[in-house]
N, C-alpha and C positions, 0 to 999 in steps of 0.2 A: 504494500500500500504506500502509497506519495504522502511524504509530510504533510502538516498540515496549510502550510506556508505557500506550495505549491498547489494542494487543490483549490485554496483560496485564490490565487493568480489566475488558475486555469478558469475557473468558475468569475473571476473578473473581466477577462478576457472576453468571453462569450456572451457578459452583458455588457462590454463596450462596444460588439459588432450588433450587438439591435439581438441574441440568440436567447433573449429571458427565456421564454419557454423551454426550447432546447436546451438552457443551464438546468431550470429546474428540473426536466424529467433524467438530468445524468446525476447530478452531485446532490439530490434531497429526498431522503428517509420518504418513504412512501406515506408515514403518521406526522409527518414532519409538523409543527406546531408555525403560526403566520400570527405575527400580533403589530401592531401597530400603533404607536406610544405605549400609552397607560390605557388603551380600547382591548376588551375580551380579546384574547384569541381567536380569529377563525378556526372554525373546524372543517374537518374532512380531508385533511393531509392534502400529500401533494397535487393528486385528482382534483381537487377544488382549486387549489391556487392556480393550478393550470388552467382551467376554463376563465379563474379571474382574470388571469393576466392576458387572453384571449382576448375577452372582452373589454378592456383597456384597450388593449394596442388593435381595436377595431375600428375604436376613434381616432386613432392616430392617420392625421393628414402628411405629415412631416418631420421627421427627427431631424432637430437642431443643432444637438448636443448631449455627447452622453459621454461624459466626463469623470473620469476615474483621479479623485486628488491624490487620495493615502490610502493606503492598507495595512494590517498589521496583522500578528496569527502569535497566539498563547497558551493556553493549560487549553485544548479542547476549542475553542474561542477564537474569532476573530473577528476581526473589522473592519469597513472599507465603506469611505467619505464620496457620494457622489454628487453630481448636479444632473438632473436629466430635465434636459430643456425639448418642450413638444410642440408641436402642432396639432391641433384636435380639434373634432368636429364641434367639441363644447369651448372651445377659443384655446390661448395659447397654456400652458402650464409646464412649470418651472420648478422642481423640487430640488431641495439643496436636503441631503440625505444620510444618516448614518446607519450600515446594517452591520448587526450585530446577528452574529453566528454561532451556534450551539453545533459540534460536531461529536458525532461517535462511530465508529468503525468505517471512516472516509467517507462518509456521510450528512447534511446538513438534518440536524434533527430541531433545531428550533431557528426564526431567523422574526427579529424583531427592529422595527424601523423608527428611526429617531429624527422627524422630519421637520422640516422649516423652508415654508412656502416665497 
């Protein structure tokens, strides 16, 4: 199994090229837990987040920018600072972004988003 440091990279990699969905069904636990701030957890593992993030990137007219600042990788843990700048049928939107990564057996089992619009 790849460090943790480098599945992190690879899995940044693939959502620097527009590949979300395609990251998520390689590198995330099937139960894998989606939370965002301090809001409940979504449920239904990765099968959900994958139709979510379908359904985002349906409204997308245009990528902007999708901007990887920092990364970083710990006990299990990692992190990586982005900006994703869009196009979309409901107007433009701009998230400047923290996710944070819960890893177990080269796997994302939790990944929680620390956002500012």
């Amino acid at each position: 199994m790849q460090d943790l440091q480098t599945l992190e990279m690879n899995l940044n990699a693939m959502i620097a090229k527009g590949e979300m969905v395609e990251a998520t069904e390689q590198f995330y636990a099937d139960d894998c837990l989606f939370q965002e701030g301090n809001k409940t957890p979504r449920g239904g593992g990765k099968a959900a987040h994958v139709q979510y993030l379908k359904g985002i990137f349906a409204t997308v007219t245009a990528v902007n920018g999708l901007t990887l600042h920092s990364q970083t990788a710990g006990e299990g843990v990692t992190m990586s600072e982005w900006t994703f700048d869009l196009a979309t049928t409901n107007g433009p939107v701009l998230w400047n972004e923290v996710l944070r990564r819960r890893w177990a057996d080269g796997k994302v089992v939790s990944e929680r988003y620390y956002t500012a619009a």
